[in-house]
PDB file as gemmi writes it, atoms N, CA and C in Angstrom:
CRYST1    1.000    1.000    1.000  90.00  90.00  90.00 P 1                      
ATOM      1  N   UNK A   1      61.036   9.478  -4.978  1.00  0.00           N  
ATOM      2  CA  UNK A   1      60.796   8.043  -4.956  1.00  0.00           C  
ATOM      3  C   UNK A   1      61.698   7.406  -3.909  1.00  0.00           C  
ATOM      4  N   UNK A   2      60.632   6.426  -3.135  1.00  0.00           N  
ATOM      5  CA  UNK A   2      61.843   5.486  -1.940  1.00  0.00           C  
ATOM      6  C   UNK A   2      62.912   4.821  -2.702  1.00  0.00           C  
ATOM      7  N   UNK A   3      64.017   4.280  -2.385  1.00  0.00           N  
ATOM      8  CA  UNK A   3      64.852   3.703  -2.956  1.00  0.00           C  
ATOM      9  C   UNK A   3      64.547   2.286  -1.917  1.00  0.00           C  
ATOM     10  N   UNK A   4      63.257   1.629  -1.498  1.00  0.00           N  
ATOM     11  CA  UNK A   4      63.544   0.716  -0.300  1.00  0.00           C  
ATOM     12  C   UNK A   4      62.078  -0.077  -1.105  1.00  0.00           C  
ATOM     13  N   UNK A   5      62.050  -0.923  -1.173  1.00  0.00           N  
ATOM     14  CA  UNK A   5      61.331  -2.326  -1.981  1.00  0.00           C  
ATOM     15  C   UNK A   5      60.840  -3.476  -0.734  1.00  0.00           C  
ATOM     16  N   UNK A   6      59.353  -3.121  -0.885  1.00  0.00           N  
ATOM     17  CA  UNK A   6      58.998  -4.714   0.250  1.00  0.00           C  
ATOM     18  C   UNK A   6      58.419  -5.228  -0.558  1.00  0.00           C  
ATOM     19  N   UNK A   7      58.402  -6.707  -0.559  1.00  0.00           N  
ATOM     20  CA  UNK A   7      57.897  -7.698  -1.240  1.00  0.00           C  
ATOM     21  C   UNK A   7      56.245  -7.844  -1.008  1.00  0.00           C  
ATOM     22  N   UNK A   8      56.309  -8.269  -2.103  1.00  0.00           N  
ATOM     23  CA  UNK A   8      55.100  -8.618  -2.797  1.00  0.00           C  
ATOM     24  C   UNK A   8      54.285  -9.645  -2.305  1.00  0.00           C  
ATOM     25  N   UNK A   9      53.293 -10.001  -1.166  1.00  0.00           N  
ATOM     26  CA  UNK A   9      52.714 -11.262  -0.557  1.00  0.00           C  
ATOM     27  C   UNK A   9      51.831 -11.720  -1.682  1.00  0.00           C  
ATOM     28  N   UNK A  10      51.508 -10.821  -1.930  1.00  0.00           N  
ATOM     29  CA  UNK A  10      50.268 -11.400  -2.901  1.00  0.00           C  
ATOM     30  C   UNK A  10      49.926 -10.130  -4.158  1.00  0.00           C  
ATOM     31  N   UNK A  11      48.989 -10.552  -5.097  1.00  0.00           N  
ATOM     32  CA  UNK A  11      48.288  -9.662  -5.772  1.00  0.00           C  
ATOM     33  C   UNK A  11      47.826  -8.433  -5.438  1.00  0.00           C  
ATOM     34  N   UNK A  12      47.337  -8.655  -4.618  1.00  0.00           N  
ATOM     35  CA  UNK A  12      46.411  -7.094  -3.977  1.00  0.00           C  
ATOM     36  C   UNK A  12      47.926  -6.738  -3.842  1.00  0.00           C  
ATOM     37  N   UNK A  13      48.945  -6.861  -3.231  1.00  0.00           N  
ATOM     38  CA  UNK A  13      49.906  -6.342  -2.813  1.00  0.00           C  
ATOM     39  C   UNK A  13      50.584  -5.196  -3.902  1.00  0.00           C  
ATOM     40  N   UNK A  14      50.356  -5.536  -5.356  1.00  0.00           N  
ATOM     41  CA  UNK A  14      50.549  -5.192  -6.463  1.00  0.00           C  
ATOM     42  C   UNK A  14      50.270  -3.540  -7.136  1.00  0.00           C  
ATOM     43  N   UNK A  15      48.211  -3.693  -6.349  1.00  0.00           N  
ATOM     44  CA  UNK A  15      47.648  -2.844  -6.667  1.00  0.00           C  
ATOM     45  C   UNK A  15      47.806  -1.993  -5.436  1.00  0.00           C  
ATOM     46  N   UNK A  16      48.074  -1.805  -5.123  1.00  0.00           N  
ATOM     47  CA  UNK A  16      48.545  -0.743  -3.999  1.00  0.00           C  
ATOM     48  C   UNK A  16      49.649   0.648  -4.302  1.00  0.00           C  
ATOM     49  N   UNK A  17      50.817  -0.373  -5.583  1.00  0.00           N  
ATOM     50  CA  UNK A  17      51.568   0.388  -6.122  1.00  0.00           C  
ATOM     51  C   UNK A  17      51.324   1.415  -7.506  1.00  0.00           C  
ATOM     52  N   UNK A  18      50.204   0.591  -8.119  1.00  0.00           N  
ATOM     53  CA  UNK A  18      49.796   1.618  -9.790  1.00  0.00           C  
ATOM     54  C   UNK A  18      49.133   2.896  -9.121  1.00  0.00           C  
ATOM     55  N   UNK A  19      49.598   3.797 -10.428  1.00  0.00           N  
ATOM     56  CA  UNK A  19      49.352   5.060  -9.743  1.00  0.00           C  
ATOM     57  C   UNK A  19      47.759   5.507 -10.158  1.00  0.00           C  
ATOM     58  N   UNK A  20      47.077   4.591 -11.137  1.00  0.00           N  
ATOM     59  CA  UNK A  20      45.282   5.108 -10.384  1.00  0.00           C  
ATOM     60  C   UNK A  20      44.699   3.728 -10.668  1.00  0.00           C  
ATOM     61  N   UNK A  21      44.694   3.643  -8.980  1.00  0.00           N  
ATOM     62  CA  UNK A  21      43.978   2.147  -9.035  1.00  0.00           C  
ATOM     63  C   UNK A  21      42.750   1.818  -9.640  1.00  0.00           C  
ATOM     64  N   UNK A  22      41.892   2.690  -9.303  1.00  0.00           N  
ATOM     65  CA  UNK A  22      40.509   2.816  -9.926  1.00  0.00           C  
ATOM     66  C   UNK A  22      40.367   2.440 -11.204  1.00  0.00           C  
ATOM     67  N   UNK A  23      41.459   2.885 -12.266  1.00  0.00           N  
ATOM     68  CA  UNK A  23      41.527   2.923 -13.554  1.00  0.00           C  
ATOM     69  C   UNK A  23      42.359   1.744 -13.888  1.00  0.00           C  
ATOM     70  N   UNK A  24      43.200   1.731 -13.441  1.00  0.00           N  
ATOM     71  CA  UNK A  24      43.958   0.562 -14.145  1.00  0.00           C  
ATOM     72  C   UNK A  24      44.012  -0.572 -13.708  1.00  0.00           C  
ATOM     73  N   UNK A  25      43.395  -0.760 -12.462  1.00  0.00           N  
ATOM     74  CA  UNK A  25      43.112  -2.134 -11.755  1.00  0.00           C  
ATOM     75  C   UNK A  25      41.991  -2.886 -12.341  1.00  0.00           C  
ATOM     76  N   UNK A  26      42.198  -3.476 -13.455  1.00  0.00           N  
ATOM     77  CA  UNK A  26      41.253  -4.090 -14.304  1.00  0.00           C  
ATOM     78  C   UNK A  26      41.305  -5.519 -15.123  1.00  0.00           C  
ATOM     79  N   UNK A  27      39.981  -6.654 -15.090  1.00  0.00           N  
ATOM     80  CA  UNK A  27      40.464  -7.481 -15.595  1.00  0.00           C  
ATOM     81  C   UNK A  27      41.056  -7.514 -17.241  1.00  0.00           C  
ATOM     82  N   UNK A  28      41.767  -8.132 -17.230  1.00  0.00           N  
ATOM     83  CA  UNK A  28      42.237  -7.622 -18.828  1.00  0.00           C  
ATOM     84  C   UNK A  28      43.389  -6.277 -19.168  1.00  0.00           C  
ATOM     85  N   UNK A  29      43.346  -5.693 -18.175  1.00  0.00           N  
ATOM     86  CA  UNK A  29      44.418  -4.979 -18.271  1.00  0.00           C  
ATOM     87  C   UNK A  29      45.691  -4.815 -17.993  1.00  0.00           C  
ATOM     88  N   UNK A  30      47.031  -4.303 -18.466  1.00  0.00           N  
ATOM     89  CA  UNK A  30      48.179  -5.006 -18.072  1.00  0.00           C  
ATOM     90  C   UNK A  30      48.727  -4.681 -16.778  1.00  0.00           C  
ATOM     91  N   UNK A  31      48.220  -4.055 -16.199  1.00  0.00           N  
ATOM     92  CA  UNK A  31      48.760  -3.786 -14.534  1.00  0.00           C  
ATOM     93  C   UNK A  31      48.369  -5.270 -13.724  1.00  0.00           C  
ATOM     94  N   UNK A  32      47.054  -5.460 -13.514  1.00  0.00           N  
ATOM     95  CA  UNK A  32      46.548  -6.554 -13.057  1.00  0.00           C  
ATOM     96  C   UNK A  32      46.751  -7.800 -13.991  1.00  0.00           C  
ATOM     97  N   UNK A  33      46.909  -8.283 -14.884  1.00  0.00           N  
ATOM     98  CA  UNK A  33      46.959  -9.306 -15.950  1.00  0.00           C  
ATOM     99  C   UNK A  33      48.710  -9.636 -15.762  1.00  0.00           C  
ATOM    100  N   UNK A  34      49.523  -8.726 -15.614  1.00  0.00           N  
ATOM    101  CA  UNK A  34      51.322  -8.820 -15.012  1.00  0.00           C  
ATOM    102  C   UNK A  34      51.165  -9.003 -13.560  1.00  0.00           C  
ATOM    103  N   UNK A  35      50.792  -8.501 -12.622  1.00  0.00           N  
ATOM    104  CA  UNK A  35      50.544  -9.453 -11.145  1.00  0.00           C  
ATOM    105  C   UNK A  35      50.041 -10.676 -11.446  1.00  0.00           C  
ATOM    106  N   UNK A  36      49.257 -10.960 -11.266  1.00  0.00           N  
ATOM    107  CA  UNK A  36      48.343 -12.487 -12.000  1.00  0.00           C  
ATOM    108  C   UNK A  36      49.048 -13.189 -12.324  1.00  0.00           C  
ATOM    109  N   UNK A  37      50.061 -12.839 -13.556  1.00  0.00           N  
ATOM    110  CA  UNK A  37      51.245 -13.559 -13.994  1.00  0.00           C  
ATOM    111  C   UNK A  37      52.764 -14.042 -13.263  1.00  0.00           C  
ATOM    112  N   UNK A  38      53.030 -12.766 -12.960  1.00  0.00           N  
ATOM    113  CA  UNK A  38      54.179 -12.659 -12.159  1.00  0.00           C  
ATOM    114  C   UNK A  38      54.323 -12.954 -10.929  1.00  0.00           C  
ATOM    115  N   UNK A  39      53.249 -12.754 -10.043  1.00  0.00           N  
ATOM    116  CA  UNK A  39      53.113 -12.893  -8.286  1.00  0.00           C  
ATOM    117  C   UNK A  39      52.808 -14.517  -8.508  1.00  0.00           C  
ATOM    118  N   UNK A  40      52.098 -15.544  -8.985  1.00  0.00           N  
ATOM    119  CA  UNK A  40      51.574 -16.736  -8.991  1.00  0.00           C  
ATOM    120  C   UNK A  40      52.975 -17.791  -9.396  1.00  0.00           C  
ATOM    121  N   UNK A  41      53.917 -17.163 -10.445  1.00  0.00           N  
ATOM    122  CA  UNK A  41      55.009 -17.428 -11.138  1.00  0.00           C  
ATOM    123  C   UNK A  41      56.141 -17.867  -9.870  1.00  0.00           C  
ATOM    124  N   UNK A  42      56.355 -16.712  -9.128  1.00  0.00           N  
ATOM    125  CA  UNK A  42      56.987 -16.805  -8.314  1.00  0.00           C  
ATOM    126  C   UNK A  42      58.542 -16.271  -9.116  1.00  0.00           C  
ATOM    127  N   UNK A  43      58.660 -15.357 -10.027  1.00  0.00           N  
ATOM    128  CA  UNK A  43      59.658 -15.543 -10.930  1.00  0.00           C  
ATOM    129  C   UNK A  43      59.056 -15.573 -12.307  1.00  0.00           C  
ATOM    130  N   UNK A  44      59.930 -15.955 -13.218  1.00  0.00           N  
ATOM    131  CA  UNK A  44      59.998 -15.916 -14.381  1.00  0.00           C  
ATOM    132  C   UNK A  44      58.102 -16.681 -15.029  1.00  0.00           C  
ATOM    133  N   UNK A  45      57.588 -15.761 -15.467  1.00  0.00           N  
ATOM    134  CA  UNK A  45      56.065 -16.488 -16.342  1.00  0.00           C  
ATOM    135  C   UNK A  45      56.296 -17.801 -17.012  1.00  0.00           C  
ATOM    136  N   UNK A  46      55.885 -18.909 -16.875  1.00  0.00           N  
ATOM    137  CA  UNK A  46      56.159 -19.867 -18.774  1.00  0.00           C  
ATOM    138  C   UNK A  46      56.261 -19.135 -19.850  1.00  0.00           C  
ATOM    139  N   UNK A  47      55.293 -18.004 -19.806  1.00  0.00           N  
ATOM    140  CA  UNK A  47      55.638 -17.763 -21.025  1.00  0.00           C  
ATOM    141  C   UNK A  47      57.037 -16.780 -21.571  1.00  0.00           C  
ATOM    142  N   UNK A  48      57.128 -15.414 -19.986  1.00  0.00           N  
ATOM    143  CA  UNK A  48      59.041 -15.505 -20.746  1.00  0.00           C  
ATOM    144  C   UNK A  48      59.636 -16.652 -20.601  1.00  0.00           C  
ATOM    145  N   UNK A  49      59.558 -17.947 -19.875  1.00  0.00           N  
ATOM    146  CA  UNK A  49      60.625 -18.425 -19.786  1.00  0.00           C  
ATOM    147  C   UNK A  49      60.913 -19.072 -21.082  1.00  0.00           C  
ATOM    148  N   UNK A  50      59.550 -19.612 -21.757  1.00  0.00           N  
ATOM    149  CA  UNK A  50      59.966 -20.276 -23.116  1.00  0.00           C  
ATOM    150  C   UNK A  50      60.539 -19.195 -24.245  1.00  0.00           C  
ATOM    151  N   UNK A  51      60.266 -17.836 -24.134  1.00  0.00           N  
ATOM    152  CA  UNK A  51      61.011 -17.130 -24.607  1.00  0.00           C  
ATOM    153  C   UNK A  51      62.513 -16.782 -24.546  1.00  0.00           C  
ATOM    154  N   UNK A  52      62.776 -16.516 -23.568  1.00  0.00           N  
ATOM    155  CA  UNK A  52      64.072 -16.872 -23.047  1.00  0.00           C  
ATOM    156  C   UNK A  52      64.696 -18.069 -23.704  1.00  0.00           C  
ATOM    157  N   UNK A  53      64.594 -19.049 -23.294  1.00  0.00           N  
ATOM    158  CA  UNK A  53      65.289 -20.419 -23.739  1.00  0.00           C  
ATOM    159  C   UNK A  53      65.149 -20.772 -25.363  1.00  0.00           C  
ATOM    160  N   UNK A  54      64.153 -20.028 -26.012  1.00  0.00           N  
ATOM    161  CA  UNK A  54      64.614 -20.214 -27.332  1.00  0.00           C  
ATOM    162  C   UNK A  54      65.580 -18.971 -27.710  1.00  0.00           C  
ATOM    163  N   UNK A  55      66.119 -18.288 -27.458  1.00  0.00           N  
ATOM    164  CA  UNK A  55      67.124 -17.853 -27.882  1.00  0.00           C  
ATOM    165  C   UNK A  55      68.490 -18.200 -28.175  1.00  0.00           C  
ATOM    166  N   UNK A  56      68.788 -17.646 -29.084  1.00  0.00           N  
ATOM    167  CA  UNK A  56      69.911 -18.441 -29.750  1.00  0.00           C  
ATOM    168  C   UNK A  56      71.172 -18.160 -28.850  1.00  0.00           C  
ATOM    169  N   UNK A  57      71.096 -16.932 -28.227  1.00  0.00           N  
ATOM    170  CA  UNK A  57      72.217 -16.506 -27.302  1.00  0.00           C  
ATOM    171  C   UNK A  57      72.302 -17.116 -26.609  1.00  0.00           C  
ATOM    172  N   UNK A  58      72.894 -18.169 -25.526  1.00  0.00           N  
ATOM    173  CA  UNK A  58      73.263 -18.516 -24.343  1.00  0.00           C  
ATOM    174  C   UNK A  58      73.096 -18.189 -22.855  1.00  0.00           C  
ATOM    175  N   UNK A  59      73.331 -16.560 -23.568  1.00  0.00           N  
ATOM    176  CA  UNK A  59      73.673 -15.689 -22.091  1.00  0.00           C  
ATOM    177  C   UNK A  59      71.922 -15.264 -21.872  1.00  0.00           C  
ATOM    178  N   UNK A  60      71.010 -14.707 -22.612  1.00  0.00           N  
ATOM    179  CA  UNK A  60      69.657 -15.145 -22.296  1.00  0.00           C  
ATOM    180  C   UNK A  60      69.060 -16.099 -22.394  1.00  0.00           C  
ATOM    181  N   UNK A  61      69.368 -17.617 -22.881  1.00  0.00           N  
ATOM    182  CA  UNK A  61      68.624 -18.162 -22.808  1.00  0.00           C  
ATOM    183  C   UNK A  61      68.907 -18.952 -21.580  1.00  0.00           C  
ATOM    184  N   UNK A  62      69.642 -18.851 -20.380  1.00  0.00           N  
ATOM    185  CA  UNK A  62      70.376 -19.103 -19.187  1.00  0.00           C  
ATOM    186  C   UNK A  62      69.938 -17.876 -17.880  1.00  0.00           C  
ATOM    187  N   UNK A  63      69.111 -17.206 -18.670  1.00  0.00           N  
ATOM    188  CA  UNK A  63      69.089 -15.849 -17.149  1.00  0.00           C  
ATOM    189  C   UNK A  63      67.812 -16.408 -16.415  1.00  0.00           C  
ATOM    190  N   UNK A  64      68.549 -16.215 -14.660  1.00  0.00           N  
ATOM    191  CA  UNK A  64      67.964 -16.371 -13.535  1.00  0.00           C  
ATOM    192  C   UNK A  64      67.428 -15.188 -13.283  1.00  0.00           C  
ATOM    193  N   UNK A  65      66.263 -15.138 -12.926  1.00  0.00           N  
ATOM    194  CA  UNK A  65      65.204 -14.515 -11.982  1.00  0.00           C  
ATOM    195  C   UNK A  65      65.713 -14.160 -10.964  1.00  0.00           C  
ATOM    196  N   UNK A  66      66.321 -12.638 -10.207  1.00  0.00           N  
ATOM    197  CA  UNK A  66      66.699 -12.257  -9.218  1.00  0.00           C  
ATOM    198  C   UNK A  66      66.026 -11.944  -8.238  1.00  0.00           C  
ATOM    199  N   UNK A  67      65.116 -10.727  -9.200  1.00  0.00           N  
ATOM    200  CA  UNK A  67      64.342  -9.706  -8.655  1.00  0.00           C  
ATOM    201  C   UNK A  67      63.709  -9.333  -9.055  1.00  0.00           C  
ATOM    202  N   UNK A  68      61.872  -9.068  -9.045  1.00  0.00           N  
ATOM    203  CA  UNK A  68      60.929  -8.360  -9.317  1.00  0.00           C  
ATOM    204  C   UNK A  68      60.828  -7.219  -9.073  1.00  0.00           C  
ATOM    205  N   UNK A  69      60.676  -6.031  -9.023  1.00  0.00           N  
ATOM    206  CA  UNK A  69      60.045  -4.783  -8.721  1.00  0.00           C  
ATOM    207  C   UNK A  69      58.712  -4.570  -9.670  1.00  0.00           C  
ATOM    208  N   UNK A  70      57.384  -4.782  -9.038  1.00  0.00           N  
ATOM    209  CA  UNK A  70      56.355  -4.208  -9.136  1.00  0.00           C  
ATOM    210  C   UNK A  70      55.884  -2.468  -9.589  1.00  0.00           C  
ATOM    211  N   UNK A  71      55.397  -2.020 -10.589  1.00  0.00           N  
ATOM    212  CA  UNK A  71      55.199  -0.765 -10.585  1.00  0.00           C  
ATOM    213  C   UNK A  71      56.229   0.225 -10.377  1.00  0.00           C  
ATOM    214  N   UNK A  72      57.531  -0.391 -10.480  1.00  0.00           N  
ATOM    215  CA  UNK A  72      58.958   0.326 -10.223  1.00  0.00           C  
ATOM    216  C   UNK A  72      59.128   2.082 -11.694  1.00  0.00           C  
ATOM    217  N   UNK A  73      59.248   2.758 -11.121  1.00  0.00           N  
ATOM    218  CA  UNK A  73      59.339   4.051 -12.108  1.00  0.00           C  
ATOM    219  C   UNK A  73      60.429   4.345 -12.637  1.00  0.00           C  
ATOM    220  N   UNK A  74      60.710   4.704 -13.679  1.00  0.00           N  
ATOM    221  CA  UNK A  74      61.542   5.533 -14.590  1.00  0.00           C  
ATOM    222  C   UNK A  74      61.851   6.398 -14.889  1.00  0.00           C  
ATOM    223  N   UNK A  75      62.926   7.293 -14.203  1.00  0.00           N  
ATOM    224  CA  UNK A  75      62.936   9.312 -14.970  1.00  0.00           C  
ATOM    225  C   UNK A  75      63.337   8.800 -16.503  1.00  0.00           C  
ATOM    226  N   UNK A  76      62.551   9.731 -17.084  1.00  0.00           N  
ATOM    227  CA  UNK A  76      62.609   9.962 -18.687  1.00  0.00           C  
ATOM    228  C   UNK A  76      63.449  11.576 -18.791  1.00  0.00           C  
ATOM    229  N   UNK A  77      64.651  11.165 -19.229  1.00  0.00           N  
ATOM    230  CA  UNK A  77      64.961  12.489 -19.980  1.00  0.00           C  
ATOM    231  C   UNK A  77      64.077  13.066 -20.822  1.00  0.00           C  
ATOM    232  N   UNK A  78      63.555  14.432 -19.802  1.00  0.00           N  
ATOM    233  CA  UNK A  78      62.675  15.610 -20.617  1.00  0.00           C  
ATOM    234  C   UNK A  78      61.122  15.563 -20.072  1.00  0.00           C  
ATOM    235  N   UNK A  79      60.955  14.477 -19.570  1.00  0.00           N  
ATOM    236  CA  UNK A  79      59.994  14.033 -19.365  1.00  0.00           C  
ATOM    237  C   UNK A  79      59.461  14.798 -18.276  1.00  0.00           C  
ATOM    238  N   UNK A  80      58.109  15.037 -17.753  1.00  0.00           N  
ATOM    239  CA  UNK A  80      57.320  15.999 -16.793  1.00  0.00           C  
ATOM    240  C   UNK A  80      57.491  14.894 -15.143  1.00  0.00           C  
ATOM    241  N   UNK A  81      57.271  13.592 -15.393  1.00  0.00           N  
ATOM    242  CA  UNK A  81      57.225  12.476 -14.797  1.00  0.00           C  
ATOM    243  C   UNK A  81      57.560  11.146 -15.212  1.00  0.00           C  
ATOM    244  N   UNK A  82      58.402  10.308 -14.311  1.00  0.00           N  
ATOM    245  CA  UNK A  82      58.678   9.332 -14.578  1.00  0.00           C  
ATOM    246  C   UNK A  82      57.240   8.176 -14.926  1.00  0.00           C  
ATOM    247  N   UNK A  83      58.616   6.903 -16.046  1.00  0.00           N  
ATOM    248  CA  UNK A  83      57.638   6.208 -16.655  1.00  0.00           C  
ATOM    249  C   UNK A  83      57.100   4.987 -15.183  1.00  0.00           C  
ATOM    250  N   UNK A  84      55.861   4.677 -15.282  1.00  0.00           N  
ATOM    251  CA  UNK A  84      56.178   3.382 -14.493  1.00  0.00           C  
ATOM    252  C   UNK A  84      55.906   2.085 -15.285  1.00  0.00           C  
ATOM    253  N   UNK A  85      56.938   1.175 -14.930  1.00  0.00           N  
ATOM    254  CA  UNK A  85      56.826  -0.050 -15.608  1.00  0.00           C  
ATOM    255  C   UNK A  85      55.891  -1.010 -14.611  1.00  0.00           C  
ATOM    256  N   UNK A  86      55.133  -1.993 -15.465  1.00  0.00           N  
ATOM    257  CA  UNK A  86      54.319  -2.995 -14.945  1.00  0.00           C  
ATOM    258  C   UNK A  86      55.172  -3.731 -13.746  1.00  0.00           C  
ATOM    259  N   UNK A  87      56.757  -4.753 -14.433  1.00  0.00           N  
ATOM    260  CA  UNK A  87      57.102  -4.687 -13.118  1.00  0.00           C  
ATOM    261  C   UNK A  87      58.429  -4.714 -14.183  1.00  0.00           C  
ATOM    262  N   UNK A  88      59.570  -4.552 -13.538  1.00  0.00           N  
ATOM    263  CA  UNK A  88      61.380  -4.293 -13.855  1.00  0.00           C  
ATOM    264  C   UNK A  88      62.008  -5.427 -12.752  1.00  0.00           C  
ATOM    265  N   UNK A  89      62.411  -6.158 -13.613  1.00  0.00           N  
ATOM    266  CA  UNK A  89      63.300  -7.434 -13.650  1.00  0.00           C  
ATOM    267  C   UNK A  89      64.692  -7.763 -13.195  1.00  0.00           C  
ATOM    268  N   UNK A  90      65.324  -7.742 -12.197  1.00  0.00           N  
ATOM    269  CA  UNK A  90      66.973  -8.117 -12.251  1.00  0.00           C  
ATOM    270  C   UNK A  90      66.818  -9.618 -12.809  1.00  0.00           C  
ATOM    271  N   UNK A  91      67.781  -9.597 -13.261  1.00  0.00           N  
ATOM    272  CA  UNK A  91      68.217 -11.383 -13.795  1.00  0.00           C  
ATOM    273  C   UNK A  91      69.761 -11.474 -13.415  1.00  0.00           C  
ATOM    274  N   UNK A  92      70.480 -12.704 -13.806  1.00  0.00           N  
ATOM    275  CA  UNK A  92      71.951 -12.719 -13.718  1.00  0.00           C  
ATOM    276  C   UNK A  92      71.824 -14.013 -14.992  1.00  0.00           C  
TER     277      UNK A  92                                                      
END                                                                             
C-alpha cells in the first residue's frame, strides 16, 4: 500500500479507490452513500456532527475535521488481507 494520499475532487474520485467497483459502486450502498455524504460535506456530515456535539465529553463533542482518507485499508492481525474502511478520519 502507497503511504501518499491525493485528494478527493469529487465523487467519482471516490470510486476509483473501492476494491470492486462494479459491485460496490451502488445506489444505496455504503461505499457510494459515504462519498455522497462526505465529499459534498466537505468534512464532518450533519449527521456526525450532531452526534458529536451531543456528547457529554467535551473532548468529542469539540473535534475538528482534519482529514479524510477515502477507502483507506487496515492490516488485521491474522488476517489474509487488509480491512478497507469507507473512509478513516483524523480529527484534533
Amino acid at each position: 500500500m502507497s503511504h501518499f494520499f491525493i485528494p478527493a475532487k469529487s465523487v467519482d474520485d471516490w470510486r476509483l479507490l473501492i476494491a470492486d467497483p462494479e459491485k460496490h459502486w451502488r445506489d444505496g450502498y455504503s461505499a457510494k452513500s459515504m462519498a455522497e455524504s462526505w465529499q459534498s460535506a466537505g468534512g464532518f456530515p450533519e449527521s456526525v456532527k450532531s452526534v458529536l456535539l451531543s456528547s457529554s465529553d467535551p473532548n468529542i463533542a469539540s473535534l475538528e475535521f482534519v482529514a479524510g482518507f477515502p477507502e483507506f485499508q487496515v492490516p488485521l492481525p491474522g488476517g489474509r488481507r487488509p480491512s478497507q474502511t469507507d473512509v478513516m478520519v483524523f480529527a484534533r
